[in-house]
Structure formats: C-alpha cells, structure tokens
PyMOL Python script that loads the backbone (N, CA, C, O; Angstrom):
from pymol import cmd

cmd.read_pdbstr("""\
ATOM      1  N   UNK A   1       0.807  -1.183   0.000  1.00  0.00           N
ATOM      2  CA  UNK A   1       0.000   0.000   0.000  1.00  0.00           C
ATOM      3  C   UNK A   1       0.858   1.258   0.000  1.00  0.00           C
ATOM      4  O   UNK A   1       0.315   2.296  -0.378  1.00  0.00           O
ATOM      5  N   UNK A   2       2.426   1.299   0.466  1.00  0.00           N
ATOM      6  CA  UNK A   2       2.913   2.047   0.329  1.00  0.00           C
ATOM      7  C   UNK A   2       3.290   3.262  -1.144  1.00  0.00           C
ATOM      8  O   UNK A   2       3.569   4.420  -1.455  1.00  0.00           O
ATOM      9  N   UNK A   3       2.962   1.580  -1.733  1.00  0.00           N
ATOM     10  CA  UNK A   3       3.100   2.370  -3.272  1.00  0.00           C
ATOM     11  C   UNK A   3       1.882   2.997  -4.003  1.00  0.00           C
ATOM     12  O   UNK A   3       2.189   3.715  -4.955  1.00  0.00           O
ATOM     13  N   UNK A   4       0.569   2.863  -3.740  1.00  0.00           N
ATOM     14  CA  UNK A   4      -0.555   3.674  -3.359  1.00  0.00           C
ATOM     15  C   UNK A   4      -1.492   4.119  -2.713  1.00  0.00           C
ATOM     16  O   UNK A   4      -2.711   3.994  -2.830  1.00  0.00           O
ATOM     17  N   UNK A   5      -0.712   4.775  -1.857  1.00  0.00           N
ATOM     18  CA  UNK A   5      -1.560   5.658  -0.727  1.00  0.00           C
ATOM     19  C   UNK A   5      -2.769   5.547  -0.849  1.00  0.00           C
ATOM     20  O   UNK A   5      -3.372   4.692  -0.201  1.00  0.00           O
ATOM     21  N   UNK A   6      -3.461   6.460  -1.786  1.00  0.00           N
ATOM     22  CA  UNK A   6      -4.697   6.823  -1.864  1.00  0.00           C
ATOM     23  C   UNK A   6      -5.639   5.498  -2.402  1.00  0.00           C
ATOM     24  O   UNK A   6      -6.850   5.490  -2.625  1.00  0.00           O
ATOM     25  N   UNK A   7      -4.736   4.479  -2.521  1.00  0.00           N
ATOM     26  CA  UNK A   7      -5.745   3.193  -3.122  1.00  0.00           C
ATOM     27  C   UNK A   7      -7.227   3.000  -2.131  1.00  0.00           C
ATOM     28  O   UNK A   7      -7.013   2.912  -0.922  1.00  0.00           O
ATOM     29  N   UNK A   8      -8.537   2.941  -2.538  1.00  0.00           N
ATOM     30  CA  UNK A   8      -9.070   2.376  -1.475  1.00  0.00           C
ATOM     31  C   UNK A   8      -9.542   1.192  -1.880  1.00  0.00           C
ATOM     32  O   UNK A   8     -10.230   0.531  -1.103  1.00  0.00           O
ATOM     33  N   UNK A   9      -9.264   0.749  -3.110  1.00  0.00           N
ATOM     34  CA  UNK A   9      -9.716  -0.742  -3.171  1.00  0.00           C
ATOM     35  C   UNK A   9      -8.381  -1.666  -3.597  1.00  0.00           C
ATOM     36  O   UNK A   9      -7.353  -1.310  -4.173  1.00  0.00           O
ATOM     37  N   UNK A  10      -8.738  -2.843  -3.152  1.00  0.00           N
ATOM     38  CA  UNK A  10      -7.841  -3.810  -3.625  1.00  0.00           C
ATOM     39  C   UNK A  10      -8.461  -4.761  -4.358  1.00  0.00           C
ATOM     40  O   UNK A  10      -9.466  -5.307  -3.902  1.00  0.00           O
ATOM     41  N   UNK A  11      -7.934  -5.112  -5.649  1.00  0.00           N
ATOM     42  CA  UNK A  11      -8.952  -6.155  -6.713  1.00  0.00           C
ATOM     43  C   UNK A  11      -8.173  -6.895  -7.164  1.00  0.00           C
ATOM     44  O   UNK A  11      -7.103  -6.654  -7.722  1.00  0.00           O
ATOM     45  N   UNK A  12      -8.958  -8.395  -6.819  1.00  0.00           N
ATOM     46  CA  UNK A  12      -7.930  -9.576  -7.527  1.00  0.00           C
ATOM     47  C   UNK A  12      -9.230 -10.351  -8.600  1.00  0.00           C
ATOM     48  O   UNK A  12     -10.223 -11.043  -8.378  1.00  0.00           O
ATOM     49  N   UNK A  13      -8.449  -9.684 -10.042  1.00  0.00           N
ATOM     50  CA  UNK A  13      -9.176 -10.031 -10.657  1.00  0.00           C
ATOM     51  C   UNK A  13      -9.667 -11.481 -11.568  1.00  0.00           C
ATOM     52  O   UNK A  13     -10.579 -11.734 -12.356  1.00  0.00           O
ATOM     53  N   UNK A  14      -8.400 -12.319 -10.916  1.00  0.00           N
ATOM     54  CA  UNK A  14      -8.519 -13.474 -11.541  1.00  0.00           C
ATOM     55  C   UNK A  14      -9.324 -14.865 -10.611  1.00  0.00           C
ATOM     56  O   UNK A  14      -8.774 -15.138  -9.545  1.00  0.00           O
ATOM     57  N   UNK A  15     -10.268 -15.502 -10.904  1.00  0.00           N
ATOM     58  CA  UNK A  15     -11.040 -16.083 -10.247  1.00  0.00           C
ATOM     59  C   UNK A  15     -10.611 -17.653  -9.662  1.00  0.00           C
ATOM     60  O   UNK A  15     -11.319 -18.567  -9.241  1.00  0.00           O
ATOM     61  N   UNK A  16      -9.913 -17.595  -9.742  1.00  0.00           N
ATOM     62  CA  UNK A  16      -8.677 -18.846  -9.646  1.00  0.00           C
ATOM     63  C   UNK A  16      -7.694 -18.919  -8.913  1.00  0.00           C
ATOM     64  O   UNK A  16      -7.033 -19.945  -8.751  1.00  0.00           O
ATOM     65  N   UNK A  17      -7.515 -18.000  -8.463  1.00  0.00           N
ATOM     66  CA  UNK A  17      -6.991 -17.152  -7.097  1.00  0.00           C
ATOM     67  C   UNK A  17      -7.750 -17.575  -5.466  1.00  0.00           C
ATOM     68  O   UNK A  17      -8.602 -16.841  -4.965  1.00  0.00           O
ATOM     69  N   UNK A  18      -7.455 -18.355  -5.058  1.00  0.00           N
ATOM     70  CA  UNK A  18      -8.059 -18.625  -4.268  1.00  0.00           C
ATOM     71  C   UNK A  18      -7.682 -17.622  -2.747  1.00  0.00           C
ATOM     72  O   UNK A  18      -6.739 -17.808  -1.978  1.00  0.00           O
ATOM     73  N   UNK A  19      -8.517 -16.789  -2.676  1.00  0.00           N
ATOM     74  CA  UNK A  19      -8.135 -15.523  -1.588  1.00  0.00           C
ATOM     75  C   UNK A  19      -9.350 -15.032  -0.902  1.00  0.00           C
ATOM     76  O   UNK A  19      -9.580 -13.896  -0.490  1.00  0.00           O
ATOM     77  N   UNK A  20     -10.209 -16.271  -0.846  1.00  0.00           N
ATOM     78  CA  UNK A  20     -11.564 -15.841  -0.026  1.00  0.00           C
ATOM     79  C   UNK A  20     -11.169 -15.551   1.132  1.00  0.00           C
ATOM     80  O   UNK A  20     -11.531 -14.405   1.400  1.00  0.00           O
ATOM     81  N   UNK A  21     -10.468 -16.136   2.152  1.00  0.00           N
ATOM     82  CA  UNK A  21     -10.197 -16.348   3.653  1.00  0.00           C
ATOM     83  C   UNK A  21      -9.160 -14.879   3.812  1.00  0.00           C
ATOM     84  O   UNK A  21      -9.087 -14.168   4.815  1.00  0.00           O
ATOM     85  N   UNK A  22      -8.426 -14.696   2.523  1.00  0.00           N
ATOM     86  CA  UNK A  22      -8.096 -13.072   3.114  1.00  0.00           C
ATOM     87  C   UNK A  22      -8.382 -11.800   2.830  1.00  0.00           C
ATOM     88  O   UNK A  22      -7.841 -10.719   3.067  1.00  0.00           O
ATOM     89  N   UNK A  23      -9.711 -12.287   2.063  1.00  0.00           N
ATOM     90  CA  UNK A  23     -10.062 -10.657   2.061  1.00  0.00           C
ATOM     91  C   UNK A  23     -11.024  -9.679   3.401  1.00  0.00           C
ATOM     92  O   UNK A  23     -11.030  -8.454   3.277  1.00  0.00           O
ATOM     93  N   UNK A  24     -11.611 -10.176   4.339  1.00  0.00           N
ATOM     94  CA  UNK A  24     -11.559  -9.997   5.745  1.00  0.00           C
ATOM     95  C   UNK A  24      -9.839  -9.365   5.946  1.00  0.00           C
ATOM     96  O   UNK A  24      -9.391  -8.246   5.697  1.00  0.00           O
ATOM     97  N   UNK A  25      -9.488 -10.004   6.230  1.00  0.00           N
ATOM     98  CA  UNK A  25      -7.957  -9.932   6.903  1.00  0.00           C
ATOM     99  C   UNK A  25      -7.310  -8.661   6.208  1.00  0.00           C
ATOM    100  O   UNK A  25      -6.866  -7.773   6.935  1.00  0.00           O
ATOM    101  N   UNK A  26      -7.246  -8.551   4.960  1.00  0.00           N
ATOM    102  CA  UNK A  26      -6.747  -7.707   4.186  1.00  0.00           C
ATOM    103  C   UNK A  26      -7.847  -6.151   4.360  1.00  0.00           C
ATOM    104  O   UNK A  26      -7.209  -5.099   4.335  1.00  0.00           O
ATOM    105  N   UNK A  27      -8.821  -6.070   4.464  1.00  0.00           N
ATOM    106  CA  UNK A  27      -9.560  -5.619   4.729  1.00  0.00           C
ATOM    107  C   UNK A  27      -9.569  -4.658   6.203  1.00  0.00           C
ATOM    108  O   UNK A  27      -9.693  -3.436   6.291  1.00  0.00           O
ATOM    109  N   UNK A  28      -9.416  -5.542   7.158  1.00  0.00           N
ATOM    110  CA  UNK A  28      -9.254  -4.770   8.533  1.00  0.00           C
ATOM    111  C   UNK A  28      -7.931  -4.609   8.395  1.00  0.00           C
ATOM    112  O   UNK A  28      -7.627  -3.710   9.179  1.00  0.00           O
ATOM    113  N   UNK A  29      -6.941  -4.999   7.807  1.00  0.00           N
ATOM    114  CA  UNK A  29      -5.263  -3.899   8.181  1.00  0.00           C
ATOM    115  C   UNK A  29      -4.782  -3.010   7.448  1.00  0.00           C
ATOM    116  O   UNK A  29      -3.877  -2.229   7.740  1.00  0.00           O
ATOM    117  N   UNK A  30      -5.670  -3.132   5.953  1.00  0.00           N
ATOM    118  CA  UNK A  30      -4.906  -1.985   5.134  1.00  0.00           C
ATOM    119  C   UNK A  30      -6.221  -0.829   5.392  1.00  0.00           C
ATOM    120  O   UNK A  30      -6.129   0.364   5.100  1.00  0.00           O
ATOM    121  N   UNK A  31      -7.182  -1.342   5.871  1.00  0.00           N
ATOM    122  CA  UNK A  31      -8.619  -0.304   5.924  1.00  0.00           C
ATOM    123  C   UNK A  31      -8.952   0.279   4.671  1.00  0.00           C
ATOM    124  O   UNK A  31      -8.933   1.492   4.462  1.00  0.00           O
ATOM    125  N   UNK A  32      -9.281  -0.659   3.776  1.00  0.00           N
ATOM    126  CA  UNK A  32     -10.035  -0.387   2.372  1.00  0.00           C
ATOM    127  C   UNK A  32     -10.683  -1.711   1.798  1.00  0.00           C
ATOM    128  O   UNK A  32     -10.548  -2.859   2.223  1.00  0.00           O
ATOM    129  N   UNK A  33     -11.377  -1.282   0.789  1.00  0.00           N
ATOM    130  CA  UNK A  33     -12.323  -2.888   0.129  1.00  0.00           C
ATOM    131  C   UNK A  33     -11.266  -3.423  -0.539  1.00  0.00           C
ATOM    132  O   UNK A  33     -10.312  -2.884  -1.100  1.00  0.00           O
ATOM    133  N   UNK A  34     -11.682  -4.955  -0.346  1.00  0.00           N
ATOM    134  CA  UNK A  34     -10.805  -5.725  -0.929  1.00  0.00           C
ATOM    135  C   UNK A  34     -12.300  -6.776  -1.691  1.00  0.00           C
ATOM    136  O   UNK A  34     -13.228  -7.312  -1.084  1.00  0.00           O
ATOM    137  N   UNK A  35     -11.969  -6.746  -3.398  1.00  0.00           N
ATOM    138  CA  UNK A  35     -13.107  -6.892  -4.175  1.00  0.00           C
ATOM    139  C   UNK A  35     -12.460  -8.093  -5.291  1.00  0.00           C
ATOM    140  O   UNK A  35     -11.610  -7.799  -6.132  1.00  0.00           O
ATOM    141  N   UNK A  36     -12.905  -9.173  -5.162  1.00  0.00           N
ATOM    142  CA  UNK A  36     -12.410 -10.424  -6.385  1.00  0.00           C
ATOM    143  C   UNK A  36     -13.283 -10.919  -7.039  1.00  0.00           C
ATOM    144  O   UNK A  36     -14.352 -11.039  -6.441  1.00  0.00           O
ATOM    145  N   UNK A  37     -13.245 -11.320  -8.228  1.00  0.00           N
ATOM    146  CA  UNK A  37     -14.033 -11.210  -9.536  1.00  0.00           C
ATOM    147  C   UNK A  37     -15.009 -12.186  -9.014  1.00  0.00           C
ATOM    148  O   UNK A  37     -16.173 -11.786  -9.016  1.00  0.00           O
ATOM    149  N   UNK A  38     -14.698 -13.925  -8.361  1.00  0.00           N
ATOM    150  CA  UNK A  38     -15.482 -14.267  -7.888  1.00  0.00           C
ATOM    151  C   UNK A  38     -16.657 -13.986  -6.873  1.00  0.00           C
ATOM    152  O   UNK A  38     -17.813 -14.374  -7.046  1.00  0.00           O
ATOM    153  N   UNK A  39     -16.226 -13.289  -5.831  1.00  0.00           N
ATOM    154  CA  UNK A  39     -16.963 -12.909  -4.873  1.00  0.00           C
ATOM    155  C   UNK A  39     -18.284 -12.140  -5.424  1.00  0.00           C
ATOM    156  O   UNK A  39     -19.431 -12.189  -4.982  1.00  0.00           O
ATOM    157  N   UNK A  40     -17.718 -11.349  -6.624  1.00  0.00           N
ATOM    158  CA  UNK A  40     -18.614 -10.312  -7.526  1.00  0.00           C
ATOM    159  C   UNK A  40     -19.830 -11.191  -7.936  1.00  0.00           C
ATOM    160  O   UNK A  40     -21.031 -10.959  -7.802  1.00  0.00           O
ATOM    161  N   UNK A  41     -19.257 -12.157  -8.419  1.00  0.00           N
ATOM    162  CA  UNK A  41     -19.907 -13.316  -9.402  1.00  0.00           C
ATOM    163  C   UNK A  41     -20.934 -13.940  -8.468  1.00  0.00           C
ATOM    164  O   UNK A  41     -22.070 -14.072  -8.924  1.00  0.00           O
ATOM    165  N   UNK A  42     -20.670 -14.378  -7.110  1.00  0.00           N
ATOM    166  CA  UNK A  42     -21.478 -14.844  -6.299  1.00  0.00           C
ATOM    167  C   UNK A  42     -22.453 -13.696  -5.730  1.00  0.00           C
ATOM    168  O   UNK A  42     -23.650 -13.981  -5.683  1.00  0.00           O
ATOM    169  N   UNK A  43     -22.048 -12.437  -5.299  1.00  0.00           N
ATOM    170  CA  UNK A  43     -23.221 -11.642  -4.981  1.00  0.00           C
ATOM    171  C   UNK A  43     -23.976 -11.612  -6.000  1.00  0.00           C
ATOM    172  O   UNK A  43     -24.861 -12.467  -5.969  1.00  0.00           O
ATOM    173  N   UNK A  44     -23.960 -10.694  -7.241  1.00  0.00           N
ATOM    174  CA  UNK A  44     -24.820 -11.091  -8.174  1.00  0.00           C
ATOM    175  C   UNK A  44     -25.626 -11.689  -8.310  1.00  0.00           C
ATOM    176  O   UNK A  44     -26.780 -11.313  -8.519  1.00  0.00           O
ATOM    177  N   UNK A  45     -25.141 -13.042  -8.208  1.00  0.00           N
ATOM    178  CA  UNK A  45     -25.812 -13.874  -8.548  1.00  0.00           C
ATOM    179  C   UNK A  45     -26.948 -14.558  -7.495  1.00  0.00           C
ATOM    180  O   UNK A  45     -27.923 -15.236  -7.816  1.00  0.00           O
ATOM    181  N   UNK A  46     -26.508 -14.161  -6.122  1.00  0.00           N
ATOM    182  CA  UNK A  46     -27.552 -13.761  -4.929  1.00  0.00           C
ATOM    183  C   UNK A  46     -28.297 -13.399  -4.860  1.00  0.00           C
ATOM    184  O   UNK A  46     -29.286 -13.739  -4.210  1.00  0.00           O
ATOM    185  N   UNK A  47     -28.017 -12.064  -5.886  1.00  0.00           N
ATOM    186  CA  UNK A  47     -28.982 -10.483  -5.226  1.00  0.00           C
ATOM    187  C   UNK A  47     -30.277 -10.860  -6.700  1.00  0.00           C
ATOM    188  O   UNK A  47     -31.450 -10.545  -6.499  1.00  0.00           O
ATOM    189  N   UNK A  48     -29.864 -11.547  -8.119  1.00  0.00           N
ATOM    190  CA  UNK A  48     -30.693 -11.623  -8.833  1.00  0.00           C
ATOM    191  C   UNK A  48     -31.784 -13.058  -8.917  1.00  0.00           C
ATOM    192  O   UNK A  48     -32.498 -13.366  -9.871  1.00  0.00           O
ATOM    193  N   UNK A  49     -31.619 -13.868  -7.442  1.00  0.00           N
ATOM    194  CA  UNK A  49     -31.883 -14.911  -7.070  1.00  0.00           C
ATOM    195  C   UNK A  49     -32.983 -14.440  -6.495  1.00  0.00           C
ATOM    196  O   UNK A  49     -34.081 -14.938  -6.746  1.00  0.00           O
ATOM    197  N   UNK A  50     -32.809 -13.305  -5.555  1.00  0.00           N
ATOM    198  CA  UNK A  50     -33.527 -12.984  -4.493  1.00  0.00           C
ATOM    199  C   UNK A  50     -33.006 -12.888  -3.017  1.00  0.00           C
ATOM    200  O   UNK A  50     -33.584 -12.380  -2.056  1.00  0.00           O
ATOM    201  N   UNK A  51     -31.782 -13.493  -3.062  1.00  0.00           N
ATOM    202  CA  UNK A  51     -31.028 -13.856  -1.740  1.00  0.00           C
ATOM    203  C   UNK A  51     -30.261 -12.749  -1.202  1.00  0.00           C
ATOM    204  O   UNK A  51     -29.193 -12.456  -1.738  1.00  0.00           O
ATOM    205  N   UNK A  52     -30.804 -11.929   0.068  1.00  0.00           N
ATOM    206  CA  UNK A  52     -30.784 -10.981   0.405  1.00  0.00           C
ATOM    207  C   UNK A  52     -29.459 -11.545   1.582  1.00  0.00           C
ATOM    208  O   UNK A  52     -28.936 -12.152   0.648  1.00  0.00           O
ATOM    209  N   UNK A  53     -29.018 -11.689   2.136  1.00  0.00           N
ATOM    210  CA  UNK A  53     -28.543 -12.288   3.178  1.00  0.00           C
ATOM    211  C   UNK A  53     -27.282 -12.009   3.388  1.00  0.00           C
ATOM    212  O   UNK A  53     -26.581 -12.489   2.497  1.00  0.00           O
ATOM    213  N   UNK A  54     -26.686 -11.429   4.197  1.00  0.00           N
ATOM    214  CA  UNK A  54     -25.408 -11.159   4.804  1.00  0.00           C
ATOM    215  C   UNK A  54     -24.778 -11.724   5.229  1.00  0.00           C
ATOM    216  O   UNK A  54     -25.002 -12.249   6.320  1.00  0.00           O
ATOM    217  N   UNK A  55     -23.467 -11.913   4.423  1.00  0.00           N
ATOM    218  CA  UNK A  55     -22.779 -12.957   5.160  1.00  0.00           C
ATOM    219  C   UNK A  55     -21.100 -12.435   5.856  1.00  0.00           C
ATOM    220  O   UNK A  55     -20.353 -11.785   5.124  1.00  0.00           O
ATOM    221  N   UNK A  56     -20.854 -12.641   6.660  1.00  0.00           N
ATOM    222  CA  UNK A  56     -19.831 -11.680   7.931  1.00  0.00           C
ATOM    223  C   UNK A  56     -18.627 -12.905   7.812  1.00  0.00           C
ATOM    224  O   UNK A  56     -18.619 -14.136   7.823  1.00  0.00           O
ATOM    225  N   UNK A  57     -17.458 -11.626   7.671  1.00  0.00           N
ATOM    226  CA  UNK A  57     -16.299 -12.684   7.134  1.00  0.00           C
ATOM    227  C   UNK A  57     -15.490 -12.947   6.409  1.00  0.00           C
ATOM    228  O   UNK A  57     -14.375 -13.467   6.451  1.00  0.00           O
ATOM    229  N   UNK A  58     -16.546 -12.282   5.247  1.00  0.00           N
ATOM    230  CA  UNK A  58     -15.639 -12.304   4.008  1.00  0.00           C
ATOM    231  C   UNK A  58     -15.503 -11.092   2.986  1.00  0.00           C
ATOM    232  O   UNK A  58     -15.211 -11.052   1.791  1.00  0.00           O
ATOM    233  N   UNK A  59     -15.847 -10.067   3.978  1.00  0.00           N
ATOM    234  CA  UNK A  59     -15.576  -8.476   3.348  1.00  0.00           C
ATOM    235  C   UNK A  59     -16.586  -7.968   3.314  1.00  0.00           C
ATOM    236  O   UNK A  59     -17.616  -8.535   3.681  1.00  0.00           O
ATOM    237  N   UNK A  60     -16.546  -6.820   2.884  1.00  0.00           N
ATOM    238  CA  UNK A  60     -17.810  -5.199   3.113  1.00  0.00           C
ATOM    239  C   UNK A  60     -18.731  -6.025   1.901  1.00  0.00           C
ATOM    240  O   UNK A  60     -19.714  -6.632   2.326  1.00  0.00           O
ATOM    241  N   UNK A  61     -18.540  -6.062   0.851  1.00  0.00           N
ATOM    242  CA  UNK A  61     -19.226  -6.514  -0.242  1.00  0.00           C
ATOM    243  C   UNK A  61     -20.559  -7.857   0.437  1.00  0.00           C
ATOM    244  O   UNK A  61     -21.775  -7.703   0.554  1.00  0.00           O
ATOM    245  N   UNK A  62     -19.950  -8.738   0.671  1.00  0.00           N
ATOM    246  CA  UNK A  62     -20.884  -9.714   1.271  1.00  0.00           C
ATOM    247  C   UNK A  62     -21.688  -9.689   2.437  1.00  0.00           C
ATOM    248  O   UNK A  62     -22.701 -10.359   2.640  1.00  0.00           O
ATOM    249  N   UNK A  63     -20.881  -8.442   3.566  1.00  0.00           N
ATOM    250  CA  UNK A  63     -21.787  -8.138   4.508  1.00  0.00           C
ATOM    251  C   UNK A  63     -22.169  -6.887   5.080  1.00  0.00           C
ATOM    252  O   UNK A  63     -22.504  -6.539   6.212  1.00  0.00           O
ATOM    253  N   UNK A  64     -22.018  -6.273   3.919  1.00  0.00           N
ATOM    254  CA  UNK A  64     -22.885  -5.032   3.799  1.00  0.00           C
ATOM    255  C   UNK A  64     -23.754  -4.703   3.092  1.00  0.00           C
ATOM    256  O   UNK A  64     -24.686  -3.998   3.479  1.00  0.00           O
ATOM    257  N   UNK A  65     -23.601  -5.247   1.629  1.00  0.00           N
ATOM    258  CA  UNK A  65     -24.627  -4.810   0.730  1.00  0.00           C
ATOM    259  C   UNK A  65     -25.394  -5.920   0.356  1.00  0.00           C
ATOM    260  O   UNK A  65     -26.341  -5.784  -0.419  1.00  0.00           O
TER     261      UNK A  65
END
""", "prot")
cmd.dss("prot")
cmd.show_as("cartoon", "prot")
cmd.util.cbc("prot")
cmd.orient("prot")
C-alpha cells in the first residue's frame, strides 16, 4: 500500500486465485475494500436470485450490501 496511498480498493481479478479467507484480513489492516471477480460473481448472482442475506467474514461486499 505504500506504493498507493490513496488506493481504497484492492482487486484480484482473476477467479482462480483462491483468496476468499483473506479478504476480511486484508480488509481490517490496510482499511479499504478488498473486491475479487469471484466474490462479484457470487453476490450477483444472490442479489438476482432474491437472496438478500449477509454474510460476515468475508468483506464489506458480502456483509454489507
């Protein structure tokens, strides 16, 4: 993060990447969203299901919106 300050997101855009378990973690120490193509793919695909539901754990994205 040193090399961008002002970053507030962090994005791993390849879905194959297996980095569910640290985006929490990454999240509370650099204090910004941390957003991966999968995770995207699964809310989506939640929210056009109907599946409203928060899930705590695995970043602002899943348990906030």
């Amino acid at each position: 993060m040193t090399a961008n300050p002002d970053a507030d997101t962090l994005y791993f855009g390849c879905p194959h990447w297996t980095v569910i378990d640290a985006i929490q973690p990454l999240e509370d120490e650099f204090g910004i969203n941390v957003m991966t193509s999968l995770q995207a793919i699964a809310w989506e695909s939640m929210r056009k299901t109907g599946v409203d539901d928060r899930i705590k754990g695995f970043g602002r994205l899943l348990s906030e919106f």
